[in-house]
Each structure stands twice: as structure tokens, then as C-alpha cells.
C-alpha positions in Angstrom: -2.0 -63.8 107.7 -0.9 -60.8 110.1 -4.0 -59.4 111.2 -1.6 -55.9 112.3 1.2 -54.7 111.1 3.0 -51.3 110.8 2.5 -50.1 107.5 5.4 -48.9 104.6 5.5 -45.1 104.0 3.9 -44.2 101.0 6.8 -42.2 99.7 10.5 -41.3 101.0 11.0 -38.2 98.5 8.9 -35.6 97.8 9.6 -32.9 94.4 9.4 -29.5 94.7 10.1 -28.5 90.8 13.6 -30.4 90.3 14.7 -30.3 93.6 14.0 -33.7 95.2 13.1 -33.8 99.2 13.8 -36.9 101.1 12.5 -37.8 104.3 16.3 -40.1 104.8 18.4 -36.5 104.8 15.3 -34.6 106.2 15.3 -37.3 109.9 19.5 -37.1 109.5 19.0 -33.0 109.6 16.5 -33.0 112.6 19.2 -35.0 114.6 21.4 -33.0 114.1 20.0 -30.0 114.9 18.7 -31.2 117.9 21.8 -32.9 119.0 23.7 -29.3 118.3 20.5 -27.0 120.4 20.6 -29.7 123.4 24.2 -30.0 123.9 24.5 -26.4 123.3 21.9 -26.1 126.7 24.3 -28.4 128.9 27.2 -27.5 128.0 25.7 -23.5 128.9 25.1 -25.1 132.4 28.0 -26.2 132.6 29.7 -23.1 132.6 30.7 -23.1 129.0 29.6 -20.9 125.7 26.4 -22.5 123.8 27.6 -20.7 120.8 30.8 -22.5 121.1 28.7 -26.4 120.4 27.9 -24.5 116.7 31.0 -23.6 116.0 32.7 -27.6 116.8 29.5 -28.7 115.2 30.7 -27.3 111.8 33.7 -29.1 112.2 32.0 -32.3 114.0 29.1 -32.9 111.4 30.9 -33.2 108.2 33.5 -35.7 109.7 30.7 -37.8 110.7 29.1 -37.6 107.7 31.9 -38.5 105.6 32.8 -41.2 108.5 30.0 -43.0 108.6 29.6 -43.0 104.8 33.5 -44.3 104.2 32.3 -47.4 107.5 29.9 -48.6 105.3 31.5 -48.4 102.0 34.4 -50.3 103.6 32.4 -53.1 104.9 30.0 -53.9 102.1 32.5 -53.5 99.5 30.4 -55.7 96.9 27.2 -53.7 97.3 29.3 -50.6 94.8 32.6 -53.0 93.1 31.9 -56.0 92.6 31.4 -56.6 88.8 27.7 -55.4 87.7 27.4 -52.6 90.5 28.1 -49.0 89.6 30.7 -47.7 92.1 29.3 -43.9 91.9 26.5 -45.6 94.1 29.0 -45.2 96.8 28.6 -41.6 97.0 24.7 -41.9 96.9 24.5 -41.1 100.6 21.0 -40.4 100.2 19.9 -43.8 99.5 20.8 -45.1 102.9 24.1 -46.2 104.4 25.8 -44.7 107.1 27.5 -46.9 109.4 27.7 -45.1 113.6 30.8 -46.6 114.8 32.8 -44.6 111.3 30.3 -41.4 112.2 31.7 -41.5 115.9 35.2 -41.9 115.1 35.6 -39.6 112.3 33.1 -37.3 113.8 35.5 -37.0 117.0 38.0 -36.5 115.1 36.3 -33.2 113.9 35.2 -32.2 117.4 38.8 -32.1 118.5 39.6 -29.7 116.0 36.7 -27.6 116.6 37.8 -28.2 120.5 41.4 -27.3 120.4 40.4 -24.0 118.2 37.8 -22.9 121.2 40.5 -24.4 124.2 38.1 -26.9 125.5 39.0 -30.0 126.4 36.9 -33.1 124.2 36.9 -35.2 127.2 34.2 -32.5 129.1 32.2 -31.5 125.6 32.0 -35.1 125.0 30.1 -35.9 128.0 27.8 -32.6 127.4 26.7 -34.1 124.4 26.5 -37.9 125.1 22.8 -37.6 125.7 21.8 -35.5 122.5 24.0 -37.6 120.3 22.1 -40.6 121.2 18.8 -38.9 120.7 20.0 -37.8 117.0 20.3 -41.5 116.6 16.6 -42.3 117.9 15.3 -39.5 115.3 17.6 -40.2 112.4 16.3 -44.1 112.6 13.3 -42.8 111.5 14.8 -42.3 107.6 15.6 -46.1 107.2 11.6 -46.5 108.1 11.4 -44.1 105.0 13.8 -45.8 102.6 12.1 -48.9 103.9 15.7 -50.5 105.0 17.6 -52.1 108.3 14.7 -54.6 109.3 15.0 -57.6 111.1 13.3 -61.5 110.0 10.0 -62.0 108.6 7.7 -61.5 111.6 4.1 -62.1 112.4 4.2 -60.1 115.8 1.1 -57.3 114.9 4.4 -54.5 115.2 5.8 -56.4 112.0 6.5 -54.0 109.6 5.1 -54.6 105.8 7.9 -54.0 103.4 7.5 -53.4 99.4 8.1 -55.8 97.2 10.8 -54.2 95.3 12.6 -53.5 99.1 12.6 -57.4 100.5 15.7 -59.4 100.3 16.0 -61.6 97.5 16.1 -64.4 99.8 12.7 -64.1 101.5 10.8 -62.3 98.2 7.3 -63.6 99.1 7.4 -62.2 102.5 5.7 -59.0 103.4 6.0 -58.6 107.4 9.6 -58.2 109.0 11.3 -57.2 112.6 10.8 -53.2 112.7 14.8 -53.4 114.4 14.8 -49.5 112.9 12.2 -49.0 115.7 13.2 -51.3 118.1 16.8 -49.2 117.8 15.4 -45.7 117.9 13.6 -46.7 121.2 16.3 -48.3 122.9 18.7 -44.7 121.8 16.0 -42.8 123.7 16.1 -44.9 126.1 19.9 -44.3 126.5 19.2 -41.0 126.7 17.2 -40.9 129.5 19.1 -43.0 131.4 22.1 -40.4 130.1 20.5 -37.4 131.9 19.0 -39.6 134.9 23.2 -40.4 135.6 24.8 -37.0 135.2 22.0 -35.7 137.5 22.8 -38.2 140.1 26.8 -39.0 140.0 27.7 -36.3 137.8 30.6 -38.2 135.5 33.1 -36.7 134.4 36.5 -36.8 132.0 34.8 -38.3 129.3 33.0 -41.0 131.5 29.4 -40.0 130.9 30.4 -40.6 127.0 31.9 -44.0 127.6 28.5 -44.9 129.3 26.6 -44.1 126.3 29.2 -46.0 124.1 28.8 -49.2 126.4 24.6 -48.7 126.4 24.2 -48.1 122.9 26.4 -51.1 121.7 25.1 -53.3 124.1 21.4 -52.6 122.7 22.9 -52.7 119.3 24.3 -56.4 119.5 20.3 -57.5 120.5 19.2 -55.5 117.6 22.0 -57.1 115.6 20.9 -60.6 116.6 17.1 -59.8 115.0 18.7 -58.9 111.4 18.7 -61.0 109.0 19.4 -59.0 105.7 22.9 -59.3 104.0 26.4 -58.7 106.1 29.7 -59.5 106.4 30.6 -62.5 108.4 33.6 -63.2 110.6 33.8 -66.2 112.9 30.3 -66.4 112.8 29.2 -63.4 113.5 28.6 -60.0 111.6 31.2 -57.8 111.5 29.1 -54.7 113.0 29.0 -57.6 115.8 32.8 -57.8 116.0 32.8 -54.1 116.1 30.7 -53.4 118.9 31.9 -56.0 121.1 35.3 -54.3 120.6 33.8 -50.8 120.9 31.7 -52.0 124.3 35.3 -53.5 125.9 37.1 -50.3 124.9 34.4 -48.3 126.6 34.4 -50.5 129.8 38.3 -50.2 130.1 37.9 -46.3 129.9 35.2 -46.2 132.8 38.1 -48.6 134.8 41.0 -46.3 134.0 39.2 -43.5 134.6 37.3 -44.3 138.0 37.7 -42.3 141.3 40.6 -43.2 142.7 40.7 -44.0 147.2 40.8 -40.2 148.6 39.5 -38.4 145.8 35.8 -37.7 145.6 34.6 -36.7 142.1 31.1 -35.9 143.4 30.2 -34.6 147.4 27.2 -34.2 148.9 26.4 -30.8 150.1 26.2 -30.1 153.7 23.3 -29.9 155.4 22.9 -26.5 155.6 24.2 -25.7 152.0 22.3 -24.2 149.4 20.7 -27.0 147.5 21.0 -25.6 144.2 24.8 -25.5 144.0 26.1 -27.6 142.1 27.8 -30.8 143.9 30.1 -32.0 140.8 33.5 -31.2 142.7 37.4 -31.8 141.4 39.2 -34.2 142.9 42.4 -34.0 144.8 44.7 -34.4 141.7 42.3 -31.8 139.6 42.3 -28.9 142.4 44.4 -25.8 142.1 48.1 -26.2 143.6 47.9 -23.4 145.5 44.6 -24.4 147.4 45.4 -25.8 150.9 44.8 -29.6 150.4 42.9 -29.6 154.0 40.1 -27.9 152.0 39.9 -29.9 148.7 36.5 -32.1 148.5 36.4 -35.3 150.7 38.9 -33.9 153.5 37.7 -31.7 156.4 39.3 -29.1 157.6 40.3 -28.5 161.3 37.9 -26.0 163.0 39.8 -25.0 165.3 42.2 -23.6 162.8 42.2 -19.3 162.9 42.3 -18.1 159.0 45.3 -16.6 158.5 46.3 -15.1 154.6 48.6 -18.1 154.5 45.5 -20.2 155.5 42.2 -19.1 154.5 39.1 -19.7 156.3 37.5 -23.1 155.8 34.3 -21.9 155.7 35.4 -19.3 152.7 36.8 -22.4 150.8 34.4 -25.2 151.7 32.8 -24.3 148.0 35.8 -26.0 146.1 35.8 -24.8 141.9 33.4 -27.1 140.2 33.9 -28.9 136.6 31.8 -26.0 134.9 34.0 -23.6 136.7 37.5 -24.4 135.5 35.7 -24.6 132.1 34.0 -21.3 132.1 38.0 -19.8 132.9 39.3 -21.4 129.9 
């Protein structure tokens, strides 16, 4: 007998009148509007609009939504047509169900549009919100606690989680505890997060690269939490598809940080002089990113010769040791 345990929530929907409230769409909600209020703060310090994040979010949230709905229709097929099952289920996105990988891709597909409508570039936005999207994740875990779903094996660690009756898998029916893997995911997203904020602080990554780290973190979490499940899945080779899809997602996301390194001679990132104010920001364009008509003696990583006079064809090294920064060349477009 588990002496603790995690207790099941009482209730996941609450009534007012004929309007049913449930905590699933109420934790999905709070994500969001956290992700949207965060990223809308860095992307503000990095030189861009924070009314701008609203306006892709419009665009960015329904895609998701309907992406990460279609992800899990598609890969538990049998759970809405096979014969006995009402397919109108399919659309019940309130009972659970939304698959991340389908919300990602879909969902970038709506940030582009909202990103080519404002002239900003998905690469940079992405990276602004890499840290907040991961937190949305951590919060809206909290709604499979409600709808008492996405646990691991039966379990008698004292963090086991006591699930319903009418909630356990017909395989294990007489089993109460189970892995909390909701939990163990939400704490491994914030996790992500803070190591998200702890990197752009330090290396400051760029072109999409800060995103790519999150993609490679979370999935690599993902496959451990994966590994704790036990409840029903699609199988290929062996392994569960959401497996499959990870592994695939986690490659893709390492090749991206390979393309997509600093090259010899460029210098994405330079350390302030010594005598430089410590605030400015350090996040300088590389040689191939700097403006054409900037002397290439004064582009980050190359020193310019002091014994040089400044002339208007040549302009004083000291004016142009400040090369534009990332939230710059953003703020101009």
C-alpha cells in the first residue's frame, strides 16, 4: 500500500449556469497568455514592437491549436474511427489531446504569416519566444493532471499519482498509483526554460539557433518521459511513434545548430572592451550580416589600425567600434 501519493483533482470542470468551465482549456489559456506577455518583453529588448508578438499571436495560436489537435487525431486514428467510437469525439478538443510536435509545426506556420505581415524575420521572433513557449508547456501540463491523463506505469514512489477508477487503463484496472510523467514533463519544460534565458544571456544565439536548442532540450526530456509511459500508442519498430518523432525532430534540430554555427572569422557574439559600457549589448553581426558599405576593418572580430587618420572615406575606428546589433537591424525593419 502507498503510504503517499499525489492525490486526483476532485473535479476538472466547474458550471456556471450552462456554461461549463474546464481547468484543461483554463491551464492551455494561461500558457498562452504568458507565452504571448513574455515573448512580447524580449522581443521589446530586442529592439522590436511588443505589440507586434499579439498581433503574430492571433495568427500563431489558432494554427497550433488546430495543429496539435489534427497530430493527434492522425496518430490515434482508432481512438474516434474505428467501429464503436463516435468520430465527432475528434473535435472534442476539450477532453484532452493535443499532440506538440503538430502545435509547433502548424503553429509556425501561423507565425510566418503573422511575421511576413509585420516584416520580421521568423528566424529572430523564433528565438525571442523559445523560452516562453516552453514555459506554456510546463503550465498547460497542468490540464492533463485535471483530466487525470498522460501518466506513466503503476508506481509506488510516495510522488505516484492516484488515478480514478473510471480513468485507469483497462489493462492495469485494479491499480490506483501511476508515474506523474504530466509532472515530471512540466518540470523538465521549466527547466528548459531556464536554461533558455541562462544561454541567450551568455552566448546570445542567433538566426533561429536559440529555438533549435529548445527543440533539441525539450525532445530529449520528452524521449525519458516517453520511456515512463505505459498507456496505449502507436508502435513502429518497437518504439512509439511520438518516439520516432522526436528522435527525427531532435536530429533535425542538431543539423540546424551545425548549419547554422559561426563560421572561422566571424564572431556572432564579442566581448566588450575593457573600458566599454557594460550595459551595451555584446550580441554583434557577423562579417557576412554587416552593412556593405561599413569598412570591413571595423566589423566585429577585426581591429582596426590605429594609426589610421579618419577620413569621410574612412571613419574613425573609435566612432565605429559599436558595430549595429541584432535588435538594431530589427528595430529598422
Amino acid at each position: 500500500m502507498t503510504l503517499a501519493y499525489l492525490p486526483s483533482p476532485s473535479q476538472g470542470v466547474w458550471h456556471l449556469g450552462p456554461l461549463p468551465i474546464r481547468a484543461y482549456a483554463l491551464c492551455i489559456l494561461l500558457g498562452i497568455v504568458v507565452a504571448v506577455m513574455w515573448t512580447g518583453r524580449r522581443w521589446a529588448a530586442r529592439g522590436g514592437r511588443s505589440e507586434d508578438v499579439v498581433d503574430i499571436a492571433i495568427w500563431a495560436v489558432p494554427f497550433g491549436l488546430v495543429g496539435g489537435r489534427l497530430y493527434h487525431v492522425i496518430t490515434d486514428p482508432e481512438l474516434y474511427f474505428k467501429s464503436g467510437e463516435d468520430p465527432v469525439k475528434a473535435f472534442y478538443i476539450w477532453d484532452g489531446g493535443l499532440g506538440i510536435w503538430g502545435a509547433v509545426a502548424l503553429g509556425a506556420v501561423g507565425a510566418w504569416i503573422g511575421c511576413r505581415r509585420k516584416g520580421i524575420k521568423l528566424a529572430d521572433f523564433a528565438d525571442a519566444m523559445a523560452p516562453a513557449l516552453v514555459l506554456a508547456q510546463a503550465i498547460g501540463r497542468w490540464g492533463n493532471y485535471f483530466n487525470q491523463e498522460l501518466y506513466g506505469r503503476p508506481s509506488g514512489l510516495p510522488w505516484a499519482i492516484r488515478i480514478d477508477p473510471a480513468h485507469r487503463p483497462s489493462n492495469t484496472p485494479n491499480e490506483a498509483f501511476y508515474q506523474p510523467t504530466f509532472l515530471y514533463e512540466s518540470i523538465w519544460d521549466l527547466t528548459v526554460a531556464v536554461a533558455l534565458v541562462w544561454i541567450d544571456r551568455k552566448w546570445h544565439p542567433n538566426r533561429g539557433r536559440l529555438f533549435a536548442i529548445y527543440v533539441a532540450a525539450y525532445t530529449a526530456g520528452r524521449a525519458v518521459v516517453e520511456a515512463l509511459r505505459d498507456d496505449h500508442a502507436n508502435r513502429f519498430l518497437g518504439l512509439r511513434l511520438n518516439d520516432w518523432v522526436s528522435l527525427i525532430v531532435f536530429v533535425g534540430a542538431l543539423v540546424y545548430l551545425w548549419v547554422r554555427r559561426d563560421k572561422p572569422g566571424t564572431a556572432a557574439v564579442a566581448e566588450p572592451d575593457a573600458g566599454s559600457d557594460p550595459n551595451t549589448d555584446t550580441d554583434i553581426v557577423t562579417d557576412s550580416e554587416a552593412d556593405p558599405d561599413t569598412d570591413t576593418d571595423t566589423v566585429a572580430g577585426t581591429e582596426a589600425d590605429p594609426d589610421t587618420e579618419p577620413t569621410p572615406d574612412r571613419p574613425d575606428p573609435q566612432a565605429s567600434a559599436t558595430t549595429p546589433t541584432v535588435r538594431d537591424r530589427e528595430a529598422d525593419e
